[in-house]
N, C-alpha and C positions, 0 to 999 in steps of 0.2 A: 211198236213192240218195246216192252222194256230192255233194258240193256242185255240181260242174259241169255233171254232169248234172241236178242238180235245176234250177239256172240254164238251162239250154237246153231243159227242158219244163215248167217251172211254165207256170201261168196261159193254159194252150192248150185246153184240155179244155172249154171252155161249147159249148151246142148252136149258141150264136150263129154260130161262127167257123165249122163245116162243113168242119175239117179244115184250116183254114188254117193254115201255118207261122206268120205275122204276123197277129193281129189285128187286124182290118180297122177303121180308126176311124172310129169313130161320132160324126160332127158332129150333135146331136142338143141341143134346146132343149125343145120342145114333144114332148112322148106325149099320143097320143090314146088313148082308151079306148072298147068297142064298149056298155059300156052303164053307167048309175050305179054299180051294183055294183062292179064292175069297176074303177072309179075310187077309190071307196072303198076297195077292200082293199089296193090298191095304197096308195096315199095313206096308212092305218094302218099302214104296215111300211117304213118309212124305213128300215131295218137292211138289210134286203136286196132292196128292189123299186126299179124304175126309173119313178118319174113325172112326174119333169121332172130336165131336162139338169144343173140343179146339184147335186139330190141322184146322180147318177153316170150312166155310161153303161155298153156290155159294155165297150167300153174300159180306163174305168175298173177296174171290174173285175178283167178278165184281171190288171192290173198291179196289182191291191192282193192278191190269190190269191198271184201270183208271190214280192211280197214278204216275203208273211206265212210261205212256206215257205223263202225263201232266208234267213229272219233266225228259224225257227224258232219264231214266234209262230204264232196260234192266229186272228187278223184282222186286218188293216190299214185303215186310214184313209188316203187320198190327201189330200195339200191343197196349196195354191198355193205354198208355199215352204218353208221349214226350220225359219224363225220363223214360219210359222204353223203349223207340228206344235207348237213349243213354246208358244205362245198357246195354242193349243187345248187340249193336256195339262195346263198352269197354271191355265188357270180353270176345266177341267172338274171339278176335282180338291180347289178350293178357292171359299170364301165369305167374305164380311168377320165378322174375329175369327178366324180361322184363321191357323196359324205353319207355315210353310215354311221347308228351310234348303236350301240354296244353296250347290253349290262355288263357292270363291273364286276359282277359272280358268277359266271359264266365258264361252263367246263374248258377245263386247260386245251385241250386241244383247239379249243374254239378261238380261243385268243393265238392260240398259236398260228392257225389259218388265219387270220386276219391280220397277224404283225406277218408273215413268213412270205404269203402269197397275197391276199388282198391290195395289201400296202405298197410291195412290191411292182405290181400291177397299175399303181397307181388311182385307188379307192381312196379316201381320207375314211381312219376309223378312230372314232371317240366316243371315250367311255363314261359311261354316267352311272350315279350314287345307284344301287339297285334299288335303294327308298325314295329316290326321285316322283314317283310319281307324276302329277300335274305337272311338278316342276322341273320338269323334262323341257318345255317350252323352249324356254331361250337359250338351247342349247340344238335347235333347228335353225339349216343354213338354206339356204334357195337348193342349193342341187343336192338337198338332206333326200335319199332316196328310200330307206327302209330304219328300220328298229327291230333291233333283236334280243327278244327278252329269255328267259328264264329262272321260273319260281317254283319250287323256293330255289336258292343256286343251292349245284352238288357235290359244296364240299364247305359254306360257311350259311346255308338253308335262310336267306333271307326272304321276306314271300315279297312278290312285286305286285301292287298296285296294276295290274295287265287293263283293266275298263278304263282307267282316268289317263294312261299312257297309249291303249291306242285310240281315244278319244281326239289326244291333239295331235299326234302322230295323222290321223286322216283327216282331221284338219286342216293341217301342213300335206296334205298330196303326201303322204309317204307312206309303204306299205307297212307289217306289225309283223314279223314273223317268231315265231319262239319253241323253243324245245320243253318239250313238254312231256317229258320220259317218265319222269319222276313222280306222275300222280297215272299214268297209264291212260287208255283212254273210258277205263272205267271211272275214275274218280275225276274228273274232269271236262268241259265240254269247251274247246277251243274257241268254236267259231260266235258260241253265246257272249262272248267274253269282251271280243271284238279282236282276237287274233283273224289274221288273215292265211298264214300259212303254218300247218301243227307240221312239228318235226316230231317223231319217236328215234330213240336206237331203240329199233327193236327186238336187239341182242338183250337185251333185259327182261324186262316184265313179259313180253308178248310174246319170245320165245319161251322164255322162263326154264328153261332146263340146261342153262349155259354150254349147249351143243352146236348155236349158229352164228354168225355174223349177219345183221342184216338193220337194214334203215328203211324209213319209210315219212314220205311227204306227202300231206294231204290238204288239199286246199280247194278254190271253188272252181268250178271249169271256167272261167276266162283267165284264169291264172296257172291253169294244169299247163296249156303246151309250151310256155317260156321254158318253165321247171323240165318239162319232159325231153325236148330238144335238146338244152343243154346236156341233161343226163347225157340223154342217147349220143351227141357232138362229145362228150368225155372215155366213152367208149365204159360207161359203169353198166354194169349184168349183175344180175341175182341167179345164182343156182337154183334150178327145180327145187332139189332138195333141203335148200335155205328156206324158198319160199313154201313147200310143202309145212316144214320144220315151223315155222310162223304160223299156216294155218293152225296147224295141229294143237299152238298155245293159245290162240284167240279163243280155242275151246271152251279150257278151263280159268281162262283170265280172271272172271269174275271172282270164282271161287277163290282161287287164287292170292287176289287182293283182298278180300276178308278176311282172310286169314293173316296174310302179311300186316294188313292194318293189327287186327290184334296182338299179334304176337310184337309187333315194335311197338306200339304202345303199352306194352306190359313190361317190356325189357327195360323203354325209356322212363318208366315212371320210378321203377326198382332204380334206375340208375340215378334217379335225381336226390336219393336218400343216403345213397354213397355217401362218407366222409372223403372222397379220393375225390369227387366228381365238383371243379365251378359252377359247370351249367353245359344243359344237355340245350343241344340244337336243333328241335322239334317243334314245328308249325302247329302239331295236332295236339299238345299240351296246353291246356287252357291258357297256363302262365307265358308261354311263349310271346313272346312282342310282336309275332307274326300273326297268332292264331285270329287275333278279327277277320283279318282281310282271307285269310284261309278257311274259315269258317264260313263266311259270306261266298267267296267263290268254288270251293271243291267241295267233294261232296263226299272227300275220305282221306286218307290219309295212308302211303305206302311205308314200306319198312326203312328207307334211308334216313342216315339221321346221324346228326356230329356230336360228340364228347369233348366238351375240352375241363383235361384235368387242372389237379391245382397247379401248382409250381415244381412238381418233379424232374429230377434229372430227365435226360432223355434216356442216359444207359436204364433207368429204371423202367421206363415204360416200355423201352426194346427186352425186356425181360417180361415182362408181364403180359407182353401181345406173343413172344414165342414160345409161352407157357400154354398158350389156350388150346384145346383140343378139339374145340367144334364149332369156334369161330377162327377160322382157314385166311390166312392171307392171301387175298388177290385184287387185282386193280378193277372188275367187273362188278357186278350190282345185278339182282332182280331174277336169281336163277331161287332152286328150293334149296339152297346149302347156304348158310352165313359167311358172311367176311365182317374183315376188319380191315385197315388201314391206318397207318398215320400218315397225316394229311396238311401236315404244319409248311412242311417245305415248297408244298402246290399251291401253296397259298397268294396270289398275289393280286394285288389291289393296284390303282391308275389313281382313282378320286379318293380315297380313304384308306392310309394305309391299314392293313391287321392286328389287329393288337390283342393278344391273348398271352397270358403270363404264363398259362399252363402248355405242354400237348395239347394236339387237337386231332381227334380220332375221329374216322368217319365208319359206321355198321349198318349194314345190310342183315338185318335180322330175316333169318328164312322162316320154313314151313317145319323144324324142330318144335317138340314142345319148349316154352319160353322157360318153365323151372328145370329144365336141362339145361337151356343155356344162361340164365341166370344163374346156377352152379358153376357153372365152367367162368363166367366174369368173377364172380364172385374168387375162384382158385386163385385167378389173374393177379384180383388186388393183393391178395396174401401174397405173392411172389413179390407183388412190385412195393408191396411196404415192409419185405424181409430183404430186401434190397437197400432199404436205408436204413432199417434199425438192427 
């Protein structure tokens, strides 16, 4: 099926549902069972049985089915947020004395679970150029056990080389895992690629109406029950109504990212003409230094995407982003409302420091028409350059 259509009938088909369009959710804590037996075999098969509410519901279910087809994996894992798919894939995957290496553009919390708890734990984590590519190589140790990428990173959109990195990553025995939020699993196909394990927060795109918290890991089945285990050993549950909440976006995702793709590439091209603007941070801009390899492996391009201005004060550009009226400040991505962000201070590098002379803003352009919000930027600059002259 093509993608759209697989998006609007995944995850329908259990006996549970009886033909339902919407699977019906199952607020569900306690299962009973009619006799020991019963209880037992249930309770031995955590993989796939329901015997209590946090090991899954059909709910659940329906939405980790759907996933695992719209991202072309083989099973999925639900968990409570984005950083808990990447929790869970870090330590199901590793033990103390074991080396991990780590894009160096990698969302802040990620590095944070790696310096706070991995390291801790006693994991070795080392980080590498996100333009590494091939040359990843001799930065593989004997007990190198996984690679964790993502592209473009989301908050300085560098696109990773992911074919030529997990080429020698499986050549070195080690697995490729990568978060893959940011092009959804409409615009992207993991496992083609040679990732091994797709991470979504799928509080983003897949919910898309910034109402849920929810994660989601999808990989091949000889690699589901490590992943699952763990989860279920961490004590992580998804709410009916999270994973309901998820179905319900898988719906319109398609449409959804069309739109988004357009509407951010019409914001970012206006913005590259700015006299206020160095350079916009967009893979899907021809001129982008990413766009080959973006080009070559995705097959679109979502609404996230970095500004870094000229060399303005900061009190200027803290004037000019609380001037905007329908680009909203918030720390989230991927719902139909726009945000903004400055993004300068989140910024931190291991292999290459940052260097940007200007601000550096990151936007979530929604599902607004784009000459409305290219109005409302456009108000922004006249604040932040009556702010210096």
């Amino acid at each position: 099926m093509k993608k759209d259509t697989l998006l609007t009938h995944a995850g329908r088909t259990s006996p549970y549902f009886s033909g339902s369009v919407n699977p019906p959710v199952y607020h569900v804590s306690t299962v009973t069972f009619p006799t020991m037996a019963a209880m037992a075999d249930a309770q031995g098969d955590h993989l796939n049985s329901f015997y209590y509410g946090r090991i899954g519901t059909p709910t659940t279910m329906a939405f980790e089915e759907a996933v695992a087809a719209a991202e072309g994996g083989e099973r999925t894992i639900a968990l409570p947020s984005g950083l808990a798919a990447i929790a869970a894939t870090l330590t199901a995957f590793t033990a103390p004395g074991d080396h991990i290496l780590v894009s160096d553009g990698v969302y802040g919390p990620t590095r944070t679970f790696c310096q706070d708890i991995l390291k801790k734990n006693g994991v070795a984590v080392e980080y590498f150029h996100p333009l590494a590519g091939e040359n990843i190589a001799p930065l593989f140790k004997p007990n190198t056990r996984l690679v964790f990428c993502e592209s473009p990173g989301s908050l300085t959109f560098e696109m990773q080389d992911i074919p030529a990195i997990a080429a020698v990553a499986h050549a070195k025995g080690a697995l490729v895992a990568a978060d893959c939020t940011w092009a959804s699993p409409v615009f992207f196909r993991p496992f083609e690629k040679g990732i091994d394990i797709s991470i979504q927060a799928a509080t983003k795109y897949i919910v898309g109406h910034s109402d849920a918290m929810l994660g989601t890991v999808t990989t091949s089945a000889e690699l589901y029950p490590q992943i699952k285990t763990t989860a279920v050993k961490y004590g992580y549950s998804v709410g009916a109504e999270e994973a309901y909440l998820g179905l319900r976006g898988l719906r319109s995702l398609g449409a959804r990212m069309k739109q988004h793709q357009e509407n951010g590439l019409a914001v970012a091209r206006w913005l590259q003409g700015r006299p206020e603007v160095a350079h916009v941070l967009h893979p899907g801009l021809p001129d982008d230094p990413g766009h080959p390899v973006f080009a070559r492996d995705f097959l679109g391009a979502s609404s996230l995407f970095g500004v870094i201005l000229e060399p303005y004060p900061e009190e200027a550009m803290v004037q000019m982003i609380d001037s905007l009226k329908l680009f909203s400040l918030g720390f989230s991505w991927g719902g139909f409302e726009s945000l903004i962000m400055y993004t300068t201070p989140g910024i931190v590098r291991t292999t290459v420091l940052w260097n940007a002379d200007g601000p550096t803003l990151r936007l979530h352009v929604g599902l607004e028409d784009p000459e409305d919000l290219i109005a409302d930027l456009e108000a922004g600059f006249e604040r932040l350059n009556a702010f210096i002259y």
